[in-house]
C-alpha positions as CSV (number, residue, x, y, z in Angstrom):
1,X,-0.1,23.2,13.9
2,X,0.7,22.4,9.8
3,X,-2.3,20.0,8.4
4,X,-1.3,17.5,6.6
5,X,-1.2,18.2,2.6
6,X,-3.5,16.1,0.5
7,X,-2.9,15.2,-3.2
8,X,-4.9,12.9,-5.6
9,X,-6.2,10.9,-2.6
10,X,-2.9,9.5,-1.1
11,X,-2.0,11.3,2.0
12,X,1.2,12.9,1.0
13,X,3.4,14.1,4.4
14,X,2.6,15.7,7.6
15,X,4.6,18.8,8.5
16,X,4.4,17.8,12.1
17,X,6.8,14.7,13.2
18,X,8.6,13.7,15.7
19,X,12.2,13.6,15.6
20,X,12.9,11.0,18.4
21,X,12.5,13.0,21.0
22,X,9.4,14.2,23.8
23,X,6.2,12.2,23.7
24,X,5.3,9.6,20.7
25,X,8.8,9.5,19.7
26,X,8.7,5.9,18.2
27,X,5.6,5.8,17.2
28,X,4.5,4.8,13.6
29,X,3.9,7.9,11.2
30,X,1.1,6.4,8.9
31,X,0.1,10.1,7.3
32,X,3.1,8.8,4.4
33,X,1.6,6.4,3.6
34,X,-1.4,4.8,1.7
35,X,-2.8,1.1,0.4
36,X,-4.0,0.1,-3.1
37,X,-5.9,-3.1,-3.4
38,X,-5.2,-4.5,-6.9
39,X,-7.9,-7.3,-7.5
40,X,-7.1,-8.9,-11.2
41,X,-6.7,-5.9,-14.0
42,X,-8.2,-3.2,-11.2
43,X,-6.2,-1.6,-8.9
44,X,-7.5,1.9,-6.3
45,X,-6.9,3.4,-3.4
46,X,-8.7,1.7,-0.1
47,X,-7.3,3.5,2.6
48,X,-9.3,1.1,5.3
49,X,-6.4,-1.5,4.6
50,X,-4.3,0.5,6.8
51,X,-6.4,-1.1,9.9
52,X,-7.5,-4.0,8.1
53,X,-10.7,-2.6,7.2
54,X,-10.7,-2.8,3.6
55,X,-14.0,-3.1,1.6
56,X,-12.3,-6.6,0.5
57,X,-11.8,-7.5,4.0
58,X,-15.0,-6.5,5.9
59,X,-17.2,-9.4,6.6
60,X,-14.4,-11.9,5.9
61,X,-12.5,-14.5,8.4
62,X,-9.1,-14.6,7.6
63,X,-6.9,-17.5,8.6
64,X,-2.9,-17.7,8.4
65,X,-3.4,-21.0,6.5
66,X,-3.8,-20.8,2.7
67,X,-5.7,-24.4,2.3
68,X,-8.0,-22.9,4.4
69,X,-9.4,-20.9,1.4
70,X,-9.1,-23.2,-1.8
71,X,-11.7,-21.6,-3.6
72,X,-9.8,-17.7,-3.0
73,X,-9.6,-15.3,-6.0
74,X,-6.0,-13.5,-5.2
75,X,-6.1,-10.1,-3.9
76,X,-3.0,-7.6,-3.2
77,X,-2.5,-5.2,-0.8
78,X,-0.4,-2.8,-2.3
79,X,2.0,-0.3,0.2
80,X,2.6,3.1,-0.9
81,X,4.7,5.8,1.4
82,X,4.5,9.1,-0.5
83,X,7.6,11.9,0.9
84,X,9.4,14.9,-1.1
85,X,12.6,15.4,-2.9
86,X,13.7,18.8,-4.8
87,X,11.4,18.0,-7.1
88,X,7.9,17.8,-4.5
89,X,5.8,14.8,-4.1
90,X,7.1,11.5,-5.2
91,X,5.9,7.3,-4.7
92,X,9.5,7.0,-1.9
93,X,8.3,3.2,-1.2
94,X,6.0,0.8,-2.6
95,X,5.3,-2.9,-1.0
96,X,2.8,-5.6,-2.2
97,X,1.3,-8.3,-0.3
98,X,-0.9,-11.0,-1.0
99,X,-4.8,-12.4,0.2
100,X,-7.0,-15.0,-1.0
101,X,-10.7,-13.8,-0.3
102,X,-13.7,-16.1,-1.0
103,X,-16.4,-13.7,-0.9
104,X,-18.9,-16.5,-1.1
105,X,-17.6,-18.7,2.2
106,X,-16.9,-15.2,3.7
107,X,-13.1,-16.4,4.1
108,X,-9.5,-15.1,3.4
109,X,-6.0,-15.9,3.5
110,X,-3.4,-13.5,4.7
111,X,0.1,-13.6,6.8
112,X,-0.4,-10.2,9.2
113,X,3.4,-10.3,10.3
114,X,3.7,-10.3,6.3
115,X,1.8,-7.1,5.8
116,X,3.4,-5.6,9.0
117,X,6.6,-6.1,7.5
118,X,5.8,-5.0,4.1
119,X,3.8,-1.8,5.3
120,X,7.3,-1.1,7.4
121,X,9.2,-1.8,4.0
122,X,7.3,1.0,1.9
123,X,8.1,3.0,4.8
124,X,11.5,2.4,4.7
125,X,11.4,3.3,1.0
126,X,12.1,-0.2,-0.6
127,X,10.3,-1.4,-3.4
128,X,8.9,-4.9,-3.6
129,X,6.5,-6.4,-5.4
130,X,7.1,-9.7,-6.6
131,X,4.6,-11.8,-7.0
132,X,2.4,-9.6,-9.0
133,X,2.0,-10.8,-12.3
134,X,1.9,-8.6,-15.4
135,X,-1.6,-7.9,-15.4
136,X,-1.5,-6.7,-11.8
137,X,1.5,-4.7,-12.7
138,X,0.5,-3.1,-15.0
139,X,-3.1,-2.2,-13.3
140,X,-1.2,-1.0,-10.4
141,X,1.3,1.1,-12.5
142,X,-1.7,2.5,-14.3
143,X,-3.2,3.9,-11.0
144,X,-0.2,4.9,-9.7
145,X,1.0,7.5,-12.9
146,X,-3.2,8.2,-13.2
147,X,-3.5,9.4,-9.3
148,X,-0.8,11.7,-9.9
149,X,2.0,11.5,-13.4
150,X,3.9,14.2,-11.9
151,X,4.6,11.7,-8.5
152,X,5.6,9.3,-10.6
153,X,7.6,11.0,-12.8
154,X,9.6,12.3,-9.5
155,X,9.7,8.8,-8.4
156,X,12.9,7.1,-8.5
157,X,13.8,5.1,-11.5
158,X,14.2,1.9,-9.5
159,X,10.2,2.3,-9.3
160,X,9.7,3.1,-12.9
161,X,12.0,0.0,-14.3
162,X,9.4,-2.9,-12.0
163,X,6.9,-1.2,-14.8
C-alpha cells in the first residue's frame, strides 16, 4: 500500500481511496486536507483542529452561543484540501470559520455544524472566506504561498484573486 506523500506540513493526497465501492466507501478522506488557525496577523498549521483538538481549543468550553463569550479575542479556523492538477500539488479548497476563545475564563464560541460544513466545503473545492478581514487575509495568504509558492502558484486563480 502507497503512503501518503507529505509536503511542507500539509498532508497532500493519499494514493489509496476508495471509489465507492467495498468497505469504507463513504467514508470521509481527511488525508486532503489540513487546518490553519489565523489568530490576528499570525496564521499556521494546527492539524489538531481536524478533531477539535487545537492548541487554541484544549482546555476551553465552547458554547454555540456567542454572548456567552463577550470578552473572546476572534480566532479562525481555516480549511485547506490540498489535491493535483497537471501541474502537481495545488491549495483545490480553502474554507474559514470563526471562534471567540477567552483564554482567561477558559471559554469559546463556535457553531460545529458550521465547521462541519465548512471542512466539507474545502473538500468540495470551494473557496470561502469571508469574514476575514484584511489583516487575517493577508496573514493567511502569507502562510499559505510561504508553506509551499509552488502550491499556490498551481492553485487556481479564483484562490489567488481573495488575496
Amino acid at each position: 500500500m502507497d503512503k501518503p506523500k507529505k509536503s511542507g506540513g500539509f498532508n497532500i493526497l493519499s494514493t489509496n481511496h476508495t471509489h465507492g465501492v467495498g468497505f469504507g466507501s463513504g467514508t470521509l478522506d481527511l488525508n486532503a486536507i489540513s487546518s490553519v488557525i489565523i489568530e490576528e496577523d499570525r496564521a499556521y498549521i494546527d492539524l489538531g483542529a481536524i478533531h477539535g483538538r487545537s492548541a487554541v481549543e484544549k482546555g476551553i468550553k465552547f458554547s454555540a452561543n456567542r454572548a456567552d463569550v463577550p470578552n473572546g479575542k476572534r480566532t479562525w479556523i481555516v480549511w485547506v484540501a490540498t489535491d493535483r492538477n497537471t501541474k502537481g500539488p495545488y491549495y483545490a479548497g480553502v474554507t474559514a470559520c470563526e471562534m471567540l476563545i477567552d483564554r482567561e475564563a477558559r471559554r469559546g464560541y463556535k457553531l460545529l455544524p458550521e465547521h462541519v460544513n465548512k471542512m466539507d466545503n474545502a473538500m468540495k473545492r470551494r473557496y470561502i472566506v469571508e469574514g476575514l478581514n484584511e489583516t487575517e487575509l493577508a496573514a493567511l495568504h502569507k502562510m499559505l504561498v510561504e508553506n509551499n509558492p509552488s502550491m499556490f502558484e498551481n492553485s487556481p486563480d479564483e484562490l489567488k484573486k481573495l488575496f
